[in-house]
ZAKOLMI-443745 format. One record per atom (N, C-alpha, C): x, y, z. Coordinates in steps of 0.05 Angstrom, whole numbers, plus 5000, padded with zeros to 4 digits. Atoms other than C-alpha are relative to their C-alpha. Layout:
N
XYZ...
***
This chain:
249
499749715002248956133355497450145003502349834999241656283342499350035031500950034968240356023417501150175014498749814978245356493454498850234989502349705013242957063410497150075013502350044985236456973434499950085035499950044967238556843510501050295007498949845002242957453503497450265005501549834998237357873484496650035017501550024988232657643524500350025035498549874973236857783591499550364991499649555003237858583558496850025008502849914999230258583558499350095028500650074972229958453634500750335015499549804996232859133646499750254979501149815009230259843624502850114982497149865000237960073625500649854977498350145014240559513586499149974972501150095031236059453538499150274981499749765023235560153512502750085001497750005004243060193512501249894974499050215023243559563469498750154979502049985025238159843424501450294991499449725009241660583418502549954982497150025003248560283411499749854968500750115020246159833354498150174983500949815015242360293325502550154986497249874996248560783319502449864974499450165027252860233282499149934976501150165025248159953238499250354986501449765008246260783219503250114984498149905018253860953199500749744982500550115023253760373161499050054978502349905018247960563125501150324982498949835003251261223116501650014972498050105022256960923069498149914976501150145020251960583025498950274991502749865010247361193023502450244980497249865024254761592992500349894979498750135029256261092943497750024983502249965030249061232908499750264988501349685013250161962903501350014969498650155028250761972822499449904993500450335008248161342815496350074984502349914997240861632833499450165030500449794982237262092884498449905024501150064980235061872948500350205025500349824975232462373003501449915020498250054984236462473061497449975028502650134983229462333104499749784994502450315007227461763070502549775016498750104972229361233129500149734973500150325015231560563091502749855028498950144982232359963133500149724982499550125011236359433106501150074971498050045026241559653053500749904985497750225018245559133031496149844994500750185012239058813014497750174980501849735027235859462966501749954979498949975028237659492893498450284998502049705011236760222868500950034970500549975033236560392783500350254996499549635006239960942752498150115001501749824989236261522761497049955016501350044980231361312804499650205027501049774975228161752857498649955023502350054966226561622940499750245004501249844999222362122951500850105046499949884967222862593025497749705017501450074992219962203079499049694999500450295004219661473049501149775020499250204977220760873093500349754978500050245010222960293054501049745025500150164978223459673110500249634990499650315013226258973086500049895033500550124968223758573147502149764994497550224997229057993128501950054988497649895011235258143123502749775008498550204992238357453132503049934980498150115012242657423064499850304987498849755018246257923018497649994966500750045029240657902964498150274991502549705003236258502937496549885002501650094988229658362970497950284995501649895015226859032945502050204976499249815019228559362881498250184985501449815019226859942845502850144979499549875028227660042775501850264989500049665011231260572736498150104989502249685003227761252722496949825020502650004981221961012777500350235025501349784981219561562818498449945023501750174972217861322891498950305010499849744987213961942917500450095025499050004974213962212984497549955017501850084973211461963051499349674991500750365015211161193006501349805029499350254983211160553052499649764986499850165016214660053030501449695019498950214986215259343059499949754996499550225023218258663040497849705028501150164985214757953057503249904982497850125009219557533014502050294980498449885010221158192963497550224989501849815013218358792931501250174979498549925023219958962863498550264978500449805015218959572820501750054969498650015037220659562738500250254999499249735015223260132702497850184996502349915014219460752694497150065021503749954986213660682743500350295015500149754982212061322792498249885023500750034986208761392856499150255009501349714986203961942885501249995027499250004978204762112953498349845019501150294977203161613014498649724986499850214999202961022978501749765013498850174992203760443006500249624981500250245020206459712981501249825020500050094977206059183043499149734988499950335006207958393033499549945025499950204980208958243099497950145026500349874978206058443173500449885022498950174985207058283237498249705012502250184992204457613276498950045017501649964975199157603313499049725016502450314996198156893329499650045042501150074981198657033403500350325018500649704985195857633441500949975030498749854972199257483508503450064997497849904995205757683475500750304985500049825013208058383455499950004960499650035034206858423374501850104987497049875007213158853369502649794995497150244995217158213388499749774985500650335019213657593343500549994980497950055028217057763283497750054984500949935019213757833211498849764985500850225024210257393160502350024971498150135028214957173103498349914982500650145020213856953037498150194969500449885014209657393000501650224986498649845026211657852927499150144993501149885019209558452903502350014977497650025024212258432827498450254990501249735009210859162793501249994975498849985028211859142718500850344991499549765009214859702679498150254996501549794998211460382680497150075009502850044981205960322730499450275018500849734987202760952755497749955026500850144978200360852828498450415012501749844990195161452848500550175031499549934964195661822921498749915006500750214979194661392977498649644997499950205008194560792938501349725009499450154985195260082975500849734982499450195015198159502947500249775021499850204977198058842999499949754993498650275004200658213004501449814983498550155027202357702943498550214979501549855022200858112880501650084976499049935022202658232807498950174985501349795012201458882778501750034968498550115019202258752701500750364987498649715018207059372651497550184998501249795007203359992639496850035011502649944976197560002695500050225011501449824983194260522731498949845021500650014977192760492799498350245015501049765002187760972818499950105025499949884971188161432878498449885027501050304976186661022949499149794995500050205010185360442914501549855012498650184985186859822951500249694984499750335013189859122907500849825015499550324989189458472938501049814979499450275024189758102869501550114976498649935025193458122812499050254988500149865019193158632761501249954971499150045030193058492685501250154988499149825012197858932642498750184979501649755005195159622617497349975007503549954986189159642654499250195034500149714978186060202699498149855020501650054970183659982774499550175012501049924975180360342828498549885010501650084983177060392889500849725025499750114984176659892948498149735004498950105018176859272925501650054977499849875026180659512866498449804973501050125018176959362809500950074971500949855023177659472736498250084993501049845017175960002695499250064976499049895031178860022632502649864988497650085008183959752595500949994970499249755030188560002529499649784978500150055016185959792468502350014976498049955017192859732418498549994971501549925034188159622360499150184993501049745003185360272368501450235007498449814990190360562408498250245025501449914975185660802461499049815023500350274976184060582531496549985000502850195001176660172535498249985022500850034972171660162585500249584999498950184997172359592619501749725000497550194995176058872629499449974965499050155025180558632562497949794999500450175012176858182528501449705003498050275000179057382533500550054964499049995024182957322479500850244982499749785013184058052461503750075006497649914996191558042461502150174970497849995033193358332385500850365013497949804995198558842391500950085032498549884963201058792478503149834995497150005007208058822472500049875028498850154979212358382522501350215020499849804982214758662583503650054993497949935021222158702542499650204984501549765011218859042491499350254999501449744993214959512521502350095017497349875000221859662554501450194985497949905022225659832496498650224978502049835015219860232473500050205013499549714973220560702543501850024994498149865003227360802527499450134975500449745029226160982453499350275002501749834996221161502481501750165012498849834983226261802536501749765016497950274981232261352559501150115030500649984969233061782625498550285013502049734992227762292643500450165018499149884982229462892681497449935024501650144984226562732744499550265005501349844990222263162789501850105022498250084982227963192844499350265024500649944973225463802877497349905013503250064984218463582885500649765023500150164977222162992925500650115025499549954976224663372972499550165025500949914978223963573037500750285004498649754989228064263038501450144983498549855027229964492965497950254998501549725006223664892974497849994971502150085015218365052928500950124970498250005021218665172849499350264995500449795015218665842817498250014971
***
C-alpha cells in the first residue's frame, strides 16, 4: 500500500496540472473535515477561526483553553489516532505562536504564551541537498513536555527534546535547548538561569536552586490542585486573541 501511494504520487508530481489538482482537491477534504472538529470545540474552549491547525484528530484541547488569532499548530505525524500535541486547560496560546510536533508537544494546565512564540520538536531533513527539502519528510522523535503554569515571554523559542519544569518563566526571545528545572526564571540566548523561587522565603532568588534545596516544591499534582484552589477557570483574555473582535474599551 505504502509503495503504490508513493508511485501514485510521484506520477501527479510529473505534471503541473495534476499535481496542483491533487493538492487543492485534498486540501478541500481534509479542510471540511477539520471544520467538524473545529464545531464540536465551540463550548468546550476558544480557538481562533485563523489559527490554521493541521492534524486534528491528533490535538487534545482543555477546557477553557485559548488558540490565539493567527497560531499554526502542525503535527507533522499523523499516522495514528493519538494526541501528539496537547494543551492544557485554562492555557493561553497567544497569537502568531508556532507550534510543531517531533514525536509530541505538550502543554499542562494554566501556562500562557506571549505573542510569536515558538515550540519546534521536529524539522525538516536535510540529509540530501540534491532533493527538494519540501519533499524529505521531518525528523521524529523528539518531546517538548511543559509543566503546569509556565509563562513563555514574546518571541520565545523552545527547540527540540526539552522539559520545562511547573511554574517557570521563560523570558522574552529566549531560546531553550535544555531542560528547564521547575520555578526557575531563564533568559536570553542560550537560555540561562536567573533565578529561581525560594518556598522558604517565598520569594524568587538570584540565581540557580541550590543542590539539595528542595523544602517546600510541591509536586506537579500538587501544585495543580493549588491553581485550581486559586481560580478553577479563569476568565480568559478572548478578545486579545482575536483577530477581529476589535480593540478593548
Amino acid at each position: 500500500m505504502a509503495s503504490a501511494k508513493a508511485r501514485l504520487s510521484h506520477s501527479l508530481q510529473k505534471s503541473l496540472a495534476l499535481s496542483y489538482w491533487a493538492a487543492a482537491s485534498h486540501s478541500r477534504v481534509l479542510g471540511i473535515t477539520a471544520l467538524v472538529r473545529r464545531i464540536a470545540h465551540i463550548g468546550w474552549c476558544h480557538i481562533s477561526i485563523s489559527a490554521k491547525i493541521i492534524g486534528w484528530s491528533n490535538c487534545s484541547f482543555g477546557r477553557n483553553a485559548v488558540i490565539s488569532a493567527r497560531t499554526w499548530i502542525n503535527v507533522s505525524i499523523r499516522r495514528r489516532a493519538e494526541a501528539r500535541v496537547v494543551i492544557g486547560e485554562n492555557t493561553f496560546i497567544g497569537q502568531d505562536n508556532f507550534i510543531t510536533t517531533g514525536d509530541s508537544v505538550r502543554f499542562g494546565p494554566y501556562c500562557l504564551t506571549a505573542a510569536h512564540c515558538s515550540f519546534v520538536a521536529a524539522s525538516h531533513i536535510v540529509d540530501d541537498p540534491l532533493r527538494p527539502y519540501s519533499t524529505t519528510g521531518v525528523t521524529t522523535g523528539n518531546r517538548i513536555e511543559i509543566g503546569a503554569n509556565c509563562f513563555f515571554g514574546i518571541g520565545a523559542m523552545v527547540l527540540g527534546n526539552v522539559r520545562i519544569g511547573r511554574g517557570s518563566i521563560i523570558g522574552a526571545r529566549a531560546i531553550v535547548r535544555e531542560d528547564v528545572p521547575p520555578f526557575s526564571i531563564v533568559v536570553g540566548d542560550p537560555a540561562r538561569i536567573i533565578k529561581y523561587y525560594d518556598f522558604a522565603n517565598k520569594r524568587w532568588a538570584k540565581g540557580e536552586r541550590p543542590a539539595g534545596n528542595t523544602e517546600g516544591i510541591p509536586s506537579e499534582d500538587e501544585y495543580i490542585l493549588t491553581l485550581k484552589r486559586a481560580c478553577r477557570f479563569p476568565l480568559q483574555p478572548i478578545s486579545a486573541s482575536s483577530a477581529w473582535l476589535g480593540d478593548v474599551g
